[in-house]
N, C-alpha and C positions, 0 to 999 in steps of 0.2 A: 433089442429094440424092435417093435414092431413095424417101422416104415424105416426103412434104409434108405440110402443116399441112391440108388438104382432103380430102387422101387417108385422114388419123387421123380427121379428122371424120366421114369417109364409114364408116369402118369402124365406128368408135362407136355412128354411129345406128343401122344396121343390126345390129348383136349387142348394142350395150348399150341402155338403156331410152331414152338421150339422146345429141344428137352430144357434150355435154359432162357424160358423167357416164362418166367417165376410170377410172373406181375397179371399177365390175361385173366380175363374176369372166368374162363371156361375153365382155364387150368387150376385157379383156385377153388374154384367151386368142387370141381370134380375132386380135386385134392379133401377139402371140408366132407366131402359124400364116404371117402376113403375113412376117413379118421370118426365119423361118426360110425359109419357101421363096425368099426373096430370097439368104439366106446360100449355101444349098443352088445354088444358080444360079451364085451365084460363083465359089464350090469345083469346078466342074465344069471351070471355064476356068482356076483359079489352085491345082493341086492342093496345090503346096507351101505354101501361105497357112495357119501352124499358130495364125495366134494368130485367126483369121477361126473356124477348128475349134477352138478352144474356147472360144471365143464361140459357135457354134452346142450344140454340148453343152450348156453351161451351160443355154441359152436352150431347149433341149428338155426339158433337167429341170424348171427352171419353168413350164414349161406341163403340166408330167406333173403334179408338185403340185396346179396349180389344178385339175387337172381329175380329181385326185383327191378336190377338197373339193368342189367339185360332187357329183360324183357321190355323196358321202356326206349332201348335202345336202339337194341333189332329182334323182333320179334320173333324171326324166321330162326337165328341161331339158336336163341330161348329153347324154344317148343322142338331143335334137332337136340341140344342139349338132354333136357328133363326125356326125351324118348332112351338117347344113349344110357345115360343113368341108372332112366328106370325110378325117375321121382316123379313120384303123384302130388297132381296140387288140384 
Protein backbone atom coordinates (compact mmCIF):
# COMPACT_ATOMS: atom_id res chain seq x y z
CA UNK A 1 0.00 0.00 0.00
CA UNK A 2 1.15 3.19 -0.81
CA UNK A 3 0.72 5.52 2.41
CA UNK A 4 1.40 3.53 5.56
CA UNK A 5 0.46 3.94 8.88
CA UNK A 6 4.09 5.96 9.52
CA UNK A 7 3.90 7.78 6.59
CA UNK A 8 0.02 9.32 7.83
CA UNK A 9 1.77 9.87 11.20
CA UNK A 10 4.65 11.63 9.61
CA UNK A 11 2.28 13.82 7.68
CA UNK A 12 0.00 14.64 10.68
CA UNK A 13 2.83 15.75 12.85
CA UNK A 14 4.33 17.97 10.55
CA UNK A 15 0.97 19.98 9.30
CA UNK A 16 -1.31 18.99 12.04
CA UNK A 17 -0.70 20.21 15.84
CA UNK A 18 -0.14 16.17 16.68
CA UNK A 19 0.97 12.85 14.85
CA UNK A 20 -2.49 11.85 16.21
CA UNK A 21 -4.81 14.67 15.93
CA UNK A 22 -6.32 13.25 12.51
CA UNK A 23 -9.20 15.91 12.54
CA UNK A 24 -6.99 19.58 11.69
CA UNK A 25 -8.15 21.08 8.66
CA UNK A 26 -3.96 21.41 7.74
CA UNK A 27 -3.31 17.83 8.52
CA UNK A 28 -6.15 16.79 6.26
CA UNK A 29 -5.50 18.87 3.55
CA UNK A 30 -2.02 18.11 3.45
CA UNK A 31 -2.90 14.50 3.71
CA UNK A 32 -5.64 15.09 0.45
CA UNK A 33 -2.33 16.85 -1.37
CA UNK A 34 -0.45 13.47 -0.51
CA UNK A 35 -2.95 11.18 -2.01
CA UNK A 36 -3.63 13.33 -4.97
CA UNK A 37 -0.22 13.55 -6.33
CA UNK A 38 0.05 9.80 -5.78
CA UNK A 39 -3.37 9.41 -7.88
CA UNK A 40 -1.88 11.86 -10.35
CA UNK A 41 1.23 9.54 -10.88
CA UNK A 42 -0.94 6.73 -11.53
CA UNK A 43 -2.97 8.29 -14.11
CA UNK A 44 0.00 9.18 -16.02
CA UNK A 45 0.85 5.38 -16.60
CA UNK A 46 -2.85 3.95 -16.60
CA UNK A 47 -4.72 6.69 -18.74
CA UNK A 48 -7.74 4.74 -19.10
CA UNK A 49 -8.14 4.12 -15.33
CA UNK A 50 -11.75 6.26 -15.04
CA UNK A 51 -12.81 5.17 -11.80
CA UNK A 52 -9.07 6.03 -10.28
CA UNK A 53 -10.23 9.84 -12.23
CA UNK A 54 -12.87 10.27 -10.33
CA UNK A 55 -11.66 9.41 -7.43
CA UNK A 56 -9.03 12.03 -7.86
CA UNK A 57 -11.80 14.84 -8.84
CA UNK A 58 -13.70 14.17 -6.03
CA UNK A 59 -10.65 14.14 -3.86
CA UNK A 60 -9.58 17.67 -5.32
CA UNK A 61 -12.90 19.24 -4.51
CA UNK A 62 -12.53 18.25 -1.02
CA UNK A 63 -9.37 19.76 -0.56
CA UNK A 64 -10.79 22.96 -2.36
CA UNK A 65 -13.60 23.03 0.36
CA UNK A 66 -11.21 22.68 3.24
CA UNK A 67 -9.13 25.08 2.16
CA UNK A 68 -11.73 27.22 1.57
CA UNK A 69 -12.77 27.33 5.30
CA UNK A 70 -9.32 27.92 6.13
CA UNK A 71 -8.94 30.40 4.36
CA UNK A 72 -12.30 32.10 5.67
CA UNK A 73 -11.01 31.21 8.96
CA UNK A 74 -7.57 32.46 9.18
CA UNK A 75 -6.19 33.67 6.51
CA UNK A 76 -2.60 33.88 7.74
CA UNK A 77 -2.33 29.77 8.10
CA UNK A 78 -4.22 29.56 4.55
CA UNK A 79 -1.54 31.37 2.56
CA UNK A 80 1.60 29.47 5.17
CA UNK A 81 -0.29 26.37 4.25
CA UNK A 82 -0.70 26.54 0.19
CA UNK A 83 3.35 28.18 0.21
CA UNK A 84 4.24 24.77 2.33
CA UNK A 85 2.54 22.47 -0.26
CA UNK A 86 3.32 24.33 -3.06
CA UNK A 87 -0.46 24.62 -4.20
CA UNK A 88 -1.42 27.21 -6.60
CA UNK A 89 -4.58 29.01 -6.62
Amino acid sequence: MYLTKEKKQEIFEKYGKSNTDTGSTEGQIALFSYRIAHLTEHLKSNRKDYSTQHALIKLVGKRRSLLDYLKKKDIVRYRELIADLGIRK
